[in-house]
VOGU-3710 file (C-alpha; in Angstrom, 3 decimals, decimal comma):
1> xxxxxxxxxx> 37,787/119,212/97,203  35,164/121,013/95,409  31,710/121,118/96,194  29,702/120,149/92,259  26,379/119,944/91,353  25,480/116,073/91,571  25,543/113,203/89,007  27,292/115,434/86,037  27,759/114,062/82,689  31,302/113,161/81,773
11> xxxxxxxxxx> 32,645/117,045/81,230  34,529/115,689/77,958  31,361/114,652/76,220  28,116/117,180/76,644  25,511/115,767/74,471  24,021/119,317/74,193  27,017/120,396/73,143  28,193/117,597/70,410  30,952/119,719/68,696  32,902/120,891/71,582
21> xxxxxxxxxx> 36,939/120,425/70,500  39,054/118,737/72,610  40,291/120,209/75,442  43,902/121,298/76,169  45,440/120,657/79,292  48,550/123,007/78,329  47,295/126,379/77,783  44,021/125,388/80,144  44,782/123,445/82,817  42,350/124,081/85,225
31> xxxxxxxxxx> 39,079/124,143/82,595  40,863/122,721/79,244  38,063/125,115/77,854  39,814/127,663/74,901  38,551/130,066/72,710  37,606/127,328/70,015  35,169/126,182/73,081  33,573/129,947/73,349  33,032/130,129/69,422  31,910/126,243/69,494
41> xxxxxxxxxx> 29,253/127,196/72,218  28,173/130,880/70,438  27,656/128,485/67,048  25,283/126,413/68,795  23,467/128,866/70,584  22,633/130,787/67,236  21,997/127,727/65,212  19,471/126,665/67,722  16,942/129,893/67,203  16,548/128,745/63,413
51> xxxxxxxxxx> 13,463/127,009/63,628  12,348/129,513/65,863  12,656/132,515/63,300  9,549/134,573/61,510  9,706/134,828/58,193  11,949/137,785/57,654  14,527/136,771/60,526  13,829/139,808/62,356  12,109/138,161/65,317  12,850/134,868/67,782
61> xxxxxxxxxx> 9,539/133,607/69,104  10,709/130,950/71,132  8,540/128,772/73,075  7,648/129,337/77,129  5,332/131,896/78,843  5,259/135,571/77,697  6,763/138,779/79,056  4,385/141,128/80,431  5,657/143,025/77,353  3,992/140,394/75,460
71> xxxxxxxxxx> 4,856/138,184/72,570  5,639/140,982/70,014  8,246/142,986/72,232  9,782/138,915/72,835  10,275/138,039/69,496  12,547/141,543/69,316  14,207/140,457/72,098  15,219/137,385/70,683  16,535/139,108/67,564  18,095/142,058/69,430
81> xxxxxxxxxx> 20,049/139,398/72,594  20,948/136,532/69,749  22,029/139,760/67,168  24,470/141,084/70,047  26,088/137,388/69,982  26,416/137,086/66,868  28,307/140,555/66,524  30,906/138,804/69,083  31,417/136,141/66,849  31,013/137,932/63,527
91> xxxxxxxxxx> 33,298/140,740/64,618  36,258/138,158/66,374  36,697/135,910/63,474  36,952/139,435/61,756  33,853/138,662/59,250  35,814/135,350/57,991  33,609/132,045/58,163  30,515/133,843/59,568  28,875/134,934/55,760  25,468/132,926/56,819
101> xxxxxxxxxx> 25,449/134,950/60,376  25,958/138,342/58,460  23,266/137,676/56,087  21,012/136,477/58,730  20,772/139,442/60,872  21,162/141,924/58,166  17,666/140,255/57,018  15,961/140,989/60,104  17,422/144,506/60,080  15,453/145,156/57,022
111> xxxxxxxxxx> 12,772/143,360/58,181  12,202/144,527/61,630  12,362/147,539/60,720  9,982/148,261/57,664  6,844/150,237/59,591  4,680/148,136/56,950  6,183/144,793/56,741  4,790/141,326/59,084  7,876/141,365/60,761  8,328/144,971/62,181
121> xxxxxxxxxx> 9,371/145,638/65,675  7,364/147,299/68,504  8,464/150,937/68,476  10,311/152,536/71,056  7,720/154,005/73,351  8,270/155,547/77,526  9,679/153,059/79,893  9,409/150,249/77,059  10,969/146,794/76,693  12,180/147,495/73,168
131> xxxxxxxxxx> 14,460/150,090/74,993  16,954/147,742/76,354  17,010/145,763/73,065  17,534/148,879/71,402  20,918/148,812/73,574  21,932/145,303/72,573  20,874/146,206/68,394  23,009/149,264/68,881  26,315/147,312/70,183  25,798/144,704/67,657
141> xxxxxxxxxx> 25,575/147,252/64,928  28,710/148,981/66,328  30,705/145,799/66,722  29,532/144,502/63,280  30,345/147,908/61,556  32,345/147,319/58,407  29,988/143,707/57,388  26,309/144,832/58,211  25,783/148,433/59,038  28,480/149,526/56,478
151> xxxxxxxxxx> 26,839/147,151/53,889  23,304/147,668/54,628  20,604/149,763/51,406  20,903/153,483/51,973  16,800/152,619/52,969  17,692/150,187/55,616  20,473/152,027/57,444  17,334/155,142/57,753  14,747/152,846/58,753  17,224/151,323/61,453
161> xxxxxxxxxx> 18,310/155,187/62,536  14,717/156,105/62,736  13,510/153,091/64,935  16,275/153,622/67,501  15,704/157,361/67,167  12,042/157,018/69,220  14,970/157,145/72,248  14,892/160,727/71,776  13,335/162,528/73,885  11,385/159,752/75,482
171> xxxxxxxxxx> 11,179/158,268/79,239  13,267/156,122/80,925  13,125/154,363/84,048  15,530/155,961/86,175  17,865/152,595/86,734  20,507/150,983/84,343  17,887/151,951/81,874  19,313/155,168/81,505  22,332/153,117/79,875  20,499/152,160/76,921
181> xxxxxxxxxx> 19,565/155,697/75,981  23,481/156,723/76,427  24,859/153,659/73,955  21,551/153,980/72,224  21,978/158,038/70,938  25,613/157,109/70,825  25,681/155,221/68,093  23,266/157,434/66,303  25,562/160,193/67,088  28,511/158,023/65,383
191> xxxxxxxxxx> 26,153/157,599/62,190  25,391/161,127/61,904  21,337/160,877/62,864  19,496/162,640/65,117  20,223/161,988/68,867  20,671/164,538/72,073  24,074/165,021/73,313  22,247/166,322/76,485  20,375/163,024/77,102  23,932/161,256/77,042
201> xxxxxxxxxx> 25,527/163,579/79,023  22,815/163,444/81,967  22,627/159,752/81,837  26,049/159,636/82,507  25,886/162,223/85,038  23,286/159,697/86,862  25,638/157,076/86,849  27,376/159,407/89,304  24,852/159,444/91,613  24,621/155,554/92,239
211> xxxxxxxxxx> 28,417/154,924/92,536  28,772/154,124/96,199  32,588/153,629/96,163  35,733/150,619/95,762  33,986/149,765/92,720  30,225/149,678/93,404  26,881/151,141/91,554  23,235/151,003/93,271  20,929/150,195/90,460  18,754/153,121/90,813
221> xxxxxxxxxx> 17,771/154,691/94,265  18,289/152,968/97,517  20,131/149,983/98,035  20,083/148,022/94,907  23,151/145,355/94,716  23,975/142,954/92,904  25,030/141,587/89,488  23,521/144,698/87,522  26,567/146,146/88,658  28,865/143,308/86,751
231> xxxxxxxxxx> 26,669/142,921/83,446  25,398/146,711/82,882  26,360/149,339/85,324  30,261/149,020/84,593  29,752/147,032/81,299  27,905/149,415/79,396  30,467/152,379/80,287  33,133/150,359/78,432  30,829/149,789/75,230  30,237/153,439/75,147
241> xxxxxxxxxx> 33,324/154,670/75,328  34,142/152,266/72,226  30,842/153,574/70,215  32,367/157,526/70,908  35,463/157,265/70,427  36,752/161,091/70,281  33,228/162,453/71,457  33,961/160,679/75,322  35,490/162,818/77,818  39,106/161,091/78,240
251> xxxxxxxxxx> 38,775/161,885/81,897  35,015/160,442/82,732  36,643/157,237/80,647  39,465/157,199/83,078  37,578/157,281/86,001  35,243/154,477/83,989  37,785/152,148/83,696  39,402/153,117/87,552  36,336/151,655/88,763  35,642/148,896/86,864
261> xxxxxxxxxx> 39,636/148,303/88,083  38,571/148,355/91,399  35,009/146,138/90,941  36,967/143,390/89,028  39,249/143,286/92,396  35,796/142,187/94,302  34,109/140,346/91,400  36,802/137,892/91,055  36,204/136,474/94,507  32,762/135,874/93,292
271> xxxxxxxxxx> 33,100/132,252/91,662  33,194/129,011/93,175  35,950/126,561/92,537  33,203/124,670/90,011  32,778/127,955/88,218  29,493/128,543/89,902  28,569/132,180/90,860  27,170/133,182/93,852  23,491/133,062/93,203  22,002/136,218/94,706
281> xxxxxxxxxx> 20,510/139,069/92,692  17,259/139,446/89,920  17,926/138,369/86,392  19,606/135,182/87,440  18,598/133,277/84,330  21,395/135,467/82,515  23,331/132,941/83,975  27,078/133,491/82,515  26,564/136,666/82,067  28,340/137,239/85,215
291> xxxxxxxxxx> 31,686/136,460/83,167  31,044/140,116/81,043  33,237/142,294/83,306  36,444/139,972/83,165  36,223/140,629/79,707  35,392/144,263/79,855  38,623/144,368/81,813  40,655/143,210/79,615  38,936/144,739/76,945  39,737/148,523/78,196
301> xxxxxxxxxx> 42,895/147,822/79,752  40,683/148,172/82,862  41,753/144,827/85,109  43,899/143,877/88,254  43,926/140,343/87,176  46,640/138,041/85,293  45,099/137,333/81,516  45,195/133,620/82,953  42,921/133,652/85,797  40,262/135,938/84,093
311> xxxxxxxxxx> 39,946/133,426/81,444  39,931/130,671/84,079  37,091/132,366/85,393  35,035/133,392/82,302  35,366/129,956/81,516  34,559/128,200/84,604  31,484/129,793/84,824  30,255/128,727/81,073  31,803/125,375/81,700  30,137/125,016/84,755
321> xxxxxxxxxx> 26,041/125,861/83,342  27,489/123,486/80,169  28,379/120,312/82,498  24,566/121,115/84,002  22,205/121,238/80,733  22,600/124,495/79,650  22,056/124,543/77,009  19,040/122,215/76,684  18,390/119,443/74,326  17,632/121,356/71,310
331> xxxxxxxxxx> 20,729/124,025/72,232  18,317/126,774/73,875  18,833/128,756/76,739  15,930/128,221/79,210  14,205/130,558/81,995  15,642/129,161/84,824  19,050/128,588/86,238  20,249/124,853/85,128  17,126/123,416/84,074  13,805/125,698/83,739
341> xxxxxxxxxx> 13,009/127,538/86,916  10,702/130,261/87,174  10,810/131,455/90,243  14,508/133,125/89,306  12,446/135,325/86,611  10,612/138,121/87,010  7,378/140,043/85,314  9,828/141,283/82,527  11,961/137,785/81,689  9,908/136,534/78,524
351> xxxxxxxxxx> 11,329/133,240/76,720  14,561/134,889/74,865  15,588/136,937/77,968  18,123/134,509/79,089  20,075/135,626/76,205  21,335/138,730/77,631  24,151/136,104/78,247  25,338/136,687/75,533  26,998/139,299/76,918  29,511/136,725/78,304
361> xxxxxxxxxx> 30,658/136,073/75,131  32,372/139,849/74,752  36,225/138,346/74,995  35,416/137,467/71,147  36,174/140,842/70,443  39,726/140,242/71,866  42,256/138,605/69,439  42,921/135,031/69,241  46,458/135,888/70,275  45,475/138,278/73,145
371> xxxxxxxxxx> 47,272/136,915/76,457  43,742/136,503/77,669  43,360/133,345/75,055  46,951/132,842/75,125  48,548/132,829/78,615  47,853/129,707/80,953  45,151/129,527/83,302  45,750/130,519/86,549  43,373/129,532/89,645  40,803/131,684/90,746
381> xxxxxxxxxx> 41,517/133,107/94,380  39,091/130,478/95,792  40,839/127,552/94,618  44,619/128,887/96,450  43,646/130,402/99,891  40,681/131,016/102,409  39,328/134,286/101,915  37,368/136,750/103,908  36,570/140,085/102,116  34,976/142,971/103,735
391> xxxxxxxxxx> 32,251/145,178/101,147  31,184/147,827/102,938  29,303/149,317/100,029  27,018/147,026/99,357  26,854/145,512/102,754  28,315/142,525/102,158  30,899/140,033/103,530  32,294/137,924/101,821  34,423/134,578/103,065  35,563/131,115/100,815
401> xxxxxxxxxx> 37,295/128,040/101,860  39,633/126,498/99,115  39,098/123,173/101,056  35,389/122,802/99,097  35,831/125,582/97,210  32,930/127,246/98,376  31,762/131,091/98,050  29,416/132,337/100,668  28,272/136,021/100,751  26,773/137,246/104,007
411> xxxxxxxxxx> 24,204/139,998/102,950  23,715/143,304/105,561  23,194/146,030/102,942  21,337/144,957/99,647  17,341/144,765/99,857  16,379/146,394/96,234  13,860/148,201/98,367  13,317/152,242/96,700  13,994/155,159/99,509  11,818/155,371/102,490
421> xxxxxxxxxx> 9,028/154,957/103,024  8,441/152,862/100,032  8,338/149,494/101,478  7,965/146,016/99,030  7,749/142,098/99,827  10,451/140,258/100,280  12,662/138,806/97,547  13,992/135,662/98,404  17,288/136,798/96,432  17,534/139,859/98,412
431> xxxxxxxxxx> 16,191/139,424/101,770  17,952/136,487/103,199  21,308/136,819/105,345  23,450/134,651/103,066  24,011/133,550/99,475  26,855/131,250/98,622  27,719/129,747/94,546  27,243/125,751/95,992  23,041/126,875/96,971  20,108/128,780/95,984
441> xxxxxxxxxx> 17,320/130,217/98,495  14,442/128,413/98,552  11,408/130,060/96,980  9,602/130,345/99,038  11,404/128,481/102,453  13,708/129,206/105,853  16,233/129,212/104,870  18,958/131,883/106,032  16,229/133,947/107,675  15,175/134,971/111,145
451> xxxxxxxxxx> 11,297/135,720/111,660  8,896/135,966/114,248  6,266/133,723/113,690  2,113/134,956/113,953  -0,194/132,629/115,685  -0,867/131,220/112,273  2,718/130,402/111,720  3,440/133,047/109,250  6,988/134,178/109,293  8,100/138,056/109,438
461> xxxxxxxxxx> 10,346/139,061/106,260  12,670/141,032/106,384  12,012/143,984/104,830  14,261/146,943/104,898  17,903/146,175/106,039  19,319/148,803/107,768  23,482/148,531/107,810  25,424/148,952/110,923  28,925/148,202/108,922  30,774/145,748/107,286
471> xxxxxxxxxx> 34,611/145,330/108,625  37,017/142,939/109,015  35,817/139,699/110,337  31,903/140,927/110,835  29,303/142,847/108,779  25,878/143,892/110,956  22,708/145,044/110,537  19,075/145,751/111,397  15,694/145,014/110,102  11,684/145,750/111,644
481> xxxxxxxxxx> 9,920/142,400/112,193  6,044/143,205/111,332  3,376/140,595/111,968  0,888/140,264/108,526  -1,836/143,361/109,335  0,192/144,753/112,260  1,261/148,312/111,799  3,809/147,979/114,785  7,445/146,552/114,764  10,026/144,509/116,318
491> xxxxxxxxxx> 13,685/145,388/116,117  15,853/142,240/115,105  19,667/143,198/114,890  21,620/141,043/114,085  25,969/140,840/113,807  27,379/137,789/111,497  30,971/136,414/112,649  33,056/134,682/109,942  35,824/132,514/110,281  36,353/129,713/107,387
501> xxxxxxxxxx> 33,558/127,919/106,406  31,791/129,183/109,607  29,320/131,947/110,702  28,007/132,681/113,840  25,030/135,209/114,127  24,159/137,403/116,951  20,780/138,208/117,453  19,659/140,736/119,376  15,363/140,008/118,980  13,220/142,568/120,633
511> xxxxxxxxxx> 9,330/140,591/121,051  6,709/140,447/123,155  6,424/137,403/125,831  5,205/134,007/124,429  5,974/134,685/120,260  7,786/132,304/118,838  11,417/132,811/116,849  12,395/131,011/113,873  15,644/130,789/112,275  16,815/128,880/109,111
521> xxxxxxxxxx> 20,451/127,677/107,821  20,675/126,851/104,223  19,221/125,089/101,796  20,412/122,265/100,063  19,038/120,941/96,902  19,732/117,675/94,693  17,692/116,456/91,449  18,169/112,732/91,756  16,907/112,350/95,521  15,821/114,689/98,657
531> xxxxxxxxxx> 19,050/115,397/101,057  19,276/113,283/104,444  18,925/114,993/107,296  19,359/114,300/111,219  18,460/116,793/114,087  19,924/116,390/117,852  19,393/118,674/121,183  19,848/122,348/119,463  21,070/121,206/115,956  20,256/119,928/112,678
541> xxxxxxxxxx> 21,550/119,145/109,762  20,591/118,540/105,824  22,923/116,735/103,550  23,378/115,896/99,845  24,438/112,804/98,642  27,679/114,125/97,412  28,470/115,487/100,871  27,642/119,342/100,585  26,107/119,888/104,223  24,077/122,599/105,735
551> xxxxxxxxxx> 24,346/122,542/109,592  22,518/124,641/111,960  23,462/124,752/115,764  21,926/126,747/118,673  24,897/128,377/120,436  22,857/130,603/123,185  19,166/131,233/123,939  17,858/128,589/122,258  16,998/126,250/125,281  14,019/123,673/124,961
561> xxxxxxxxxx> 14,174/124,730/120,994  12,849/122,712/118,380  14,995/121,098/115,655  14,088/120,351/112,733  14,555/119,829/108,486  12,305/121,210/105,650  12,154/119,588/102,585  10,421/120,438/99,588  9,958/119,886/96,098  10,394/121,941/93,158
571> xxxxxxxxxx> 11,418/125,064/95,511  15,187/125,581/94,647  16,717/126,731/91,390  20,295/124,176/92,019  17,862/120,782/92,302  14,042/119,107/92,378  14,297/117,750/96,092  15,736/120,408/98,811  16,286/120,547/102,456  16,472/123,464/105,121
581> xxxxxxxxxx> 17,892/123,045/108,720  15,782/125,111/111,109  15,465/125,646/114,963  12,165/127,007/116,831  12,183/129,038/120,044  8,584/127,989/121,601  8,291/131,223/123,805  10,561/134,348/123,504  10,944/135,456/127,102  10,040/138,933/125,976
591> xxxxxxxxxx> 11,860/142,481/126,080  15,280/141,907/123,891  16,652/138,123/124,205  19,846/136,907/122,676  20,229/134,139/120,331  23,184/133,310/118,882  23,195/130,624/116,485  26,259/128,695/113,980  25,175/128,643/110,747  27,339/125,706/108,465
601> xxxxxxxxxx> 27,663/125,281/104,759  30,393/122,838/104,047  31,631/119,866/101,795  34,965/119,461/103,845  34,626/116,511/105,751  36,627/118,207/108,089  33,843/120,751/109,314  30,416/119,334/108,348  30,293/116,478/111,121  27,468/116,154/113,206
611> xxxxxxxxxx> 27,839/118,650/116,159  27,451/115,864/118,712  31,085/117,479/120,480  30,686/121,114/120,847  34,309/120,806/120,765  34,207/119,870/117,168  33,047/123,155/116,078  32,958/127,322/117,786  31,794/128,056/121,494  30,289/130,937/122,434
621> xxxxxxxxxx> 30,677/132,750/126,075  28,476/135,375/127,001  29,464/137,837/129,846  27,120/139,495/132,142  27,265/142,797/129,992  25,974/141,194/127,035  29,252/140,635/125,112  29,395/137,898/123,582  32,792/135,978/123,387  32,765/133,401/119,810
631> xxxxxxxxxx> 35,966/130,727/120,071  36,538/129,137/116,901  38,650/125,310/116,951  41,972/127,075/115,995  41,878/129,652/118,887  40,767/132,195/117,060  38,485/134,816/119,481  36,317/137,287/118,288  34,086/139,550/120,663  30,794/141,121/119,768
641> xx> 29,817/144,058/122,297  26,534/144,813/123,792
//
């Protein structure tokens, strides 16, 4: 059984989405979704921005709270994200059926980029917004070559080269960023305008320095996972490599598409039997964007999977933000993550941003008779087996149950924090322990977190995670617990055990006598009506109508702990009314204590039953050396060393 968002609509009828064909159960089984539903969805998407145009159809201004770019750079952004969808479209139906979309964006090309007319754009300035539109205007225009670019006044196609030429020679943040100015000069190169082949070259030699191995790119300095590495760090390799042609070096495109190979191997594991992704990471309102890669794959000959399952997958994931309001009423893509949520945003996310999704919509470019349209679905690996899947780049380990078709990613290695000793606040999509594709963290809330608490009840975050390995069964780590306006520390290592839908956590907490200890499970979250919940001698439990269940059991060192469920309101990106498990130590006993605790996120009836019978779920033994011995219900031991 699968573990869905509560009280869908019927999937065959999505009043946002009136036009949707019929599905077909032959060639799509598992979704019925085809490419008729992809170019069904793009046409809505684009037809919704028309009321939202300026005059000359070179900007989107569409309605919500600005960027810190402000409205100007937005309305580009709108053009720039929607123009980079509509190059999908225009450029897979080969420039048949599309005339209005062609004429449309050629408009704003004119528009946006006469220095004297209403409508300009921003220029291209250090370190600004228009830099990473400039990325998505230069894709489009490749894609779109032979019915805009080749097609556009003498005057225009100038104006456009000069506008994206204020890349040259200018600043870029030292992150993805330096992606833009590579496709960016690119295509400039391809045109014949000015550009600097040495600006290319050394943002793809920085590349190099964030690639961390099996597949996986820090965005920038430090330890910066997560989907940046699916939707631009591999991604925009493939697009540049199509923009050059000849001018890329066969071999850096070989090693390009190696790792994307490898990447796709992990990224596939990464979607929930409902098409949900895990939701951990910045940028979250991008939403199916996360589908990009499978496409890229196929796209450069660059995949391990069947053409089956990565359609199964792409589509899953739009299917699944379709059967969930997206897009709203009026056919818009919102700042949020189903409905409007702003705590998933950040300073830069301005009302069009969510449209970098469009980026999902790259397996346009792939014929309608491509195997990837054309080859039955086939499941995704969550929906055929359990899986457990070590990362030790990133820090991560990974483990799904096909019973509920659940993700869950237990997180020892990504922070987003720069080198030492920068130091920043906690993100709640970075800092906690565990992410999973049924729940969201709260923001802010408990949930999968350990803290210290000050004597005004303020939790300690996080902070910097410091890995101890990822292997096997068990990923580890270690983080500084610091009191609010305490200069001084308190190590907190911690080992997570996984075995099916379970994981047990080792604590090792270093504290003085008499602070308390807090720990969290996870959060679950409902619109239609806050989750039960029920606590018992070293347990508790939250639970959503539909029967997804977070569970939270003290294995060892939690005597005389307090149980108890947080709910809140308007906190959690996957519903209005959430709850968060949670057990208090009154009194650490000082010097390093153990806790060990069983963290549960299930919707198998089989495994998220109250924990009245510590028989019903793992044991823990802890030997006189510190070892501590974890027995899971099928026999399964694992031991965790002092």
């Amino acid at each position: 059984m699968s573990a869905p968002h509560v009280s869908l609509p019927d999937p065959t009828h999505l009043p946002n989405l009136p036009h949707l064909p019929p599905p077909d159960p032959l060639t799509s089984p598992l979704t019925g979704w085809t490419r008729a539903h992809w170019e069904a969805i793009a046409d809505r998407l684009l037809d919704a921005l028309t009321p939202y145009a300026s005059p000359g159809l070179a900007q989107y201004r569409l309605p919500g709270p600005p960027s810190h770019s402000g409205p100007w750079s937005d309305g580009l952004e709108g053009f720039a994200r929607s123009f980079l969808l509509a190059a999908f479209r225009i450029a897979g139906s080969g420039g048949q059926g599309v005339s209005g979309l062609i004429e449309r964006y050629a408009a704003g090309l004119a528009a946006g980029t006469d220095p004297r007319g209403p409508d300009r754009w921003p220029p291209i300035t250090d370190r600004s917004q228009p830099m990473v539109e400039a990325a998505s205007l230069a894709i489009a225009l490749h894609e779109t070559r032979p019915w805009i670019w080749d097609r556009l006044d003498d005057r225009v196609r100038q104006r456009v080269a000069d506008w994206l030429g204020g890349f040259v020679g200018a600043v870029v943040n030292d992150s993805n960023w330096r992606l833009f100015q590579v496709i960016t000069e690119e295509f400039l190169a391809s045109v014949g305008a000015p550009h600097s082949r040495s600006e290319i070259d050394a943002g793809l030699a920085r590349l190099e320095d964030w690639y961390r191995g099996d597949g996986w790119y820090t965005d920038g300095d430090g330890r910066k996972f997560d989907y940046y590495n699916a939707w631009a760090l591999h991604l925009y390799p493939v697009l540049w490599a199509r923009i050059a042609g000849p001018r890329a070096d066969p071999r850096l495109v070989a090693e390009h598409r190696r790792r994307l190979r490898s990447f796709l191997h992990d990224h596939q594991h990464f979607f929930g039997a409902d098409g949900a992704p895990v939701h951990q990471g910045r940028s979250l309102t991008y939403r199916f964007a996360t589908a990009a890669p499978l496409w890229a794959g196929a796209l450069a000959d660059a995949t391990p999977l069947p053409p089956g399952r990565t359609r199964r997958l792409a589509s899953g994931a739009l299917k699944h933000f379709a059967e969930r309001g997206v897009p709203d009423a009026q056919g818009l893509l919102t700042l949020g993550w189903y409905g409007p949520f702003l705590p998933v945003t950040q300073r830069y996310s301005g009302p069009a941003s969510p449209y970098w999704a469009s980026k999902a919509f790259l397996g346009l470019l792939l014929p309608a008779d491509h195997p990837v349209w054309t080859a039955p679905e086939e499941p995704g690996p969550v929906e055929t087996a359990d899986v457990r899947l070590a990362l030790p780049a990133p820090g991560w380990l990974l483990h799904s149950t096909a019973a509920d078709g659940i993700v869950r990613l237990v997180n020892h290695g990504s922070d987003r924090l720069p080198p030492p000793p920068a130091t920043a606040e906690d993100s709640p999509h970075y800092a906690r322990f565990a992410y999973s594709s049924a729940t969201a963290p709260e923001t802010p809330g408990p949930d999968n977190h350990i803290a210290l608490l000050a004597p005004d009840g303020t939790p300690t975050p996080r902070g910097r995670i410091h890995p101890l390995g990822v292997e096997g069964t068990r990923a580890a780590s270690w983080h500084r617990a610091v009191l609010p306006g305490s200069d001084e520390g308190h190590r907190i290592e911690t080992v997570s055990v996984v075995h099916g839908p379970w994981e047990v956590r080792v604590h090792r907490v270093d504290a003085p006598p008499g602070m308390p200890v807090r720990e969290g499970g996870w959060s679950v979250a409902d619109d239609t009506a806050p989750p039960a919940s029920r606590t018992g001698p070293g347990w508790a439990l939250a639970r959503r109508a539909d029967g997804l269940t977070s569970m939270l059991v003290g294995l060892h060192g939690w005597q005389d702990a307090g149980t108890a469920v947080a709910h809140a309101v308007g906190t959690n990106a996957c519903g209005h009314h959430s709850a968060t498990p949670y057990l208090t130590l009154p009194a650490h006993p000082g010097g390093t204590h153990l806790l060990v605790t069983l963290v549960v996120l299930s919707a198998d009836p089989e495994t998220n039953g109250d924990p009245h019978a510590r028989r019903s779920g793992p044991r823990v033994r802890v030997a006189a050396t510190g070892e501590v011995e974890i027995r899971f219900p099928d026999g399964t031991r694992e031991r965790v060393p002092r």
